[in-house]
C-alpha positions in Angstrom: 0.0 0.0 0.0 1.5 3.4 -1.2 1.8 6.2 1.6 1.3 9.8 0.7 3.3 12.3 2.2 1.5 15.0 4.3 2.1 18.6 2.1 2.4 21.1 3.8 1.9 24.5 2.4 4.7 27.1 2.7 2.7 30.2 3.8 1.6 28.1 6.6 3.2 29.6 9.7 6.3 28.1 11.5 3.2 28.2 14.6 1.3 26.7 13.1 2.9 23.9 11.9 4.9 23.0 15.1 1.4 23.1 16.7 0.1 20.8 14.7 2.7 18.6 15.5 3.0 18.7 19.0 -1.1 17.7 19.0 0.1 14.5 16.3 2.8 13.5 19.0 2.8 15.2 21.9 6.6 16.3 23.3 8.3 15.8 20.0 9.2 19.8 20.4 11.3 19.5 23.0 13.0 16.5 21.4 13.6 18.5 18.2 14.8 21.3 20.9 17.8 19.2 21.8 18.7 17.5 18.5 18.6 21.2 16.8 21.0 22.2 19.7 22.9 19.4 19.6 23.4 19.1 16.0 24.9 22.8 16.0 27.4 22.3 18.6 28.7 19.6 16.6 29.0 21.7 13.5 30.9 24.4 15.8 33.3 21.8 16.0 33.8 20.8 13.0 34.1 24.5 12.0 36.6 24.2 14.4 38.6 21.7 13.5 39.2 23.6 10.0 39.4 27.0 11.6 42.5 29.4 10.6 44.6 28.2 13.6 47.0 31.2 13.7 47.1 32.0 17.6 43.7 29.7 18.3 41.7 32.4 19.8 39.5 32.5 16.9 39.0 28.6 16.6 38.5 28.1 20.4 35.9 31.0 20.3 33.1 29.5 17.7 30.1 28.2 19.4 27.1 26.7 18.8 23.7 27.8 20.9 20.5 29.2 21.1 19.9 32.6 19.4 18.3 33.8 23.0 21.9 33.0 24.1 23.3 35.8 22.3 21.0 38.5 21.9 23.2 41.4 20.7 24.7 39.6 18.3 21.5 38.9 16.7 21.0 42.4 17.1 23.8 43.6 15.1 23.5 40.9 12.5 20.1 42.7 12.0 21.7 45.6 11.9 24.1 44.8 9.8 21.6 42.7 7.2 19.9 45.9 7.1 22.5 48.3 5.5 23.2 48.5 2.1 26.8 48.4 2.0 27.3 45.2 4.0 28.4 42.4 1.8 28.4 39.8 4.1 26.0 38.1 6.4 26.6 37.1 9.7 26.9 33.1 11.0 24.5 33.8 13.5 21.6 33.2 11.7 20.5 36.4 12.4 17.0 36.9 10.6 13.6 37.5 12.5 13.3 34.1 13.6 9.8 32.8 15.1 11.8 29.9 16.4 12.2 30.7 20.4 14.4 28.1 20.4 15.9 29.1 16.6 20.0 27.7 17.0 23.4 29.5 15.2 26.7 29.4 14.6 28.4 32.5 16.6 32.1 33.6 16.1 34.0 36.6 16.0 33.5 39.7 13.8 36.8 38.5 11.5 34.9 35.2 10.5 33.9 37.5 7.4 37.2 38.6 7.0 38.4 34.9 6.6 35.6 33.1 5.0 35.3 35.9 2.3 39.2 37.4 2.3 39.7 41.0 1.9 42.2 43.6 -0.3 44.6 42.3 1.0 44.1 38.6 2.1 43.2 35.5 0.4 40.0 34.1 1.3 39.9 31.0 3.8 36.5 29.4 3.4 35.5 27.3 7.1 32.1 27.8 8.1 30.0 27.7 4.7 31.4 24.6 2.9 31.1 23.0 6.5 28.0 24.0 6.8 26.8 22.7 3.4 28.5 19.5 3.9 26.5 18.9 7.5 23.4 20.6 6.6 22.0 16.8 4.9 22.7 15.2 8.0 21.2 17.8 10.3 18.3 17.6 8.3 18.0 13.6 8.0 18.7 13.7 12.1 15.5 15.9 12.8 13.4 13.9 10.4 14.5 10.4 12.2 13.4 12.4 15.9 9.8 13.4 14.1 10.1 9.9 12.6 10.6 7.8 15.8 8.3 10.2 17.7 5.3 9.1 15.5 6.5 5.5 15.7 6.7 5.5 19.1 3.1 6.8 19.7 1.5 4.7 17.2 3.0 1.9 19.3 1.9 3.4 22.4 -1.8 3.3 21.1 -2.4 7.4 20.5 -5.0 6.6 18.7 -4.7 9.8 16.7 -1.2 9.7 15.4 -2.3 6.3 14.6 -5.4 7.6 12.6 -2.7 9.8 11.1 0.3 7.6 10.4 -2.0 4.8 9.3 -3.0 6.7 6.2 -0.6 9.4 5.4 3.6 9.3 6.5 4.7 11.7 8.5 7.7 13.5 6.4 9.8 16.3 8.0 10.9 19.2 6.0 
């Protein structure tokens, strides 16, 4: 028997969507909570590990965490999104997030200066190619917590994840 994927349309809000989750299988917030977290601090270290190593203050200084960790750097990446002559964009994911518990990649103000090069220096890419190589298995580690959520609750007898997952597979974008 062929499954069809639940589609979810685009303009529906971020809100929206984790609510409607969290009524499918309760608690699977929380659990996404900690993998998103989790899954960020071990892209900080990879960044790490291919850092410019110069005098290691820079490498020992990238983190992963929660955008509410760092408020004024989201601040100035706002800031700094927002006027016309800035050419690059800050690791900190800094947009208008609706995610309380959004996640980024913090490091110092020369991280543009490396990953970009300037005048005068060659650029040193770190955090975007390692970002692109780890953003599949991010992805495909958030979709396997939705995935055994709903599996879990179908075996626990929710009847209406079961009602759910019975007709339709529950795919994480």
């Amino acid at each position: 028997m062929a499954r069809n994927p639940i589609k979810v349309d685009a303009k529906l809000a971020f809100e929206g969507v984790i609510s409607a989750l969290e009524k499918i299988v309760p608690g699977v917030t929380q659990q996404l909570d900690e993998i998103k977290l989790q899954q960020m601090m071990r892209l900080a270290s990879k960044v790490k590990a291919v850092a410019p190593h110069k005098s290691g203050k820079y490498s020992g200084s990238i983190r992963g965490a929660y955008l509410s960790a760092y408020p004024a750097a989201v601040a100035r990446a706002q800031a700094a999104k927002a006027t016309p002559t800035t050419g690059a964009r800050l690791p900190t994911s800094g947009s208008n997030s609706v995610d309380p518990t959004a996640v980024g990649l913090f490091a110092p103000y020369i991280w543009a200066w490396l990953e970009f090069g300037t005048v005068k220096m060659t650029r040193r890419p770190h955090i975007y190619p390692t970002y692109r190589a780890w953003r599949p298995l991010m992805r495909r580690s958030m979709t396997a917590v939705v995935n055994k959520a709903v599996k879990k609750a179908v075996a626990d007898g929710n009847t209406k994840t079961a009602s759910v997952a019975a007709s339709q597979k529950v795919v994480a974008a």
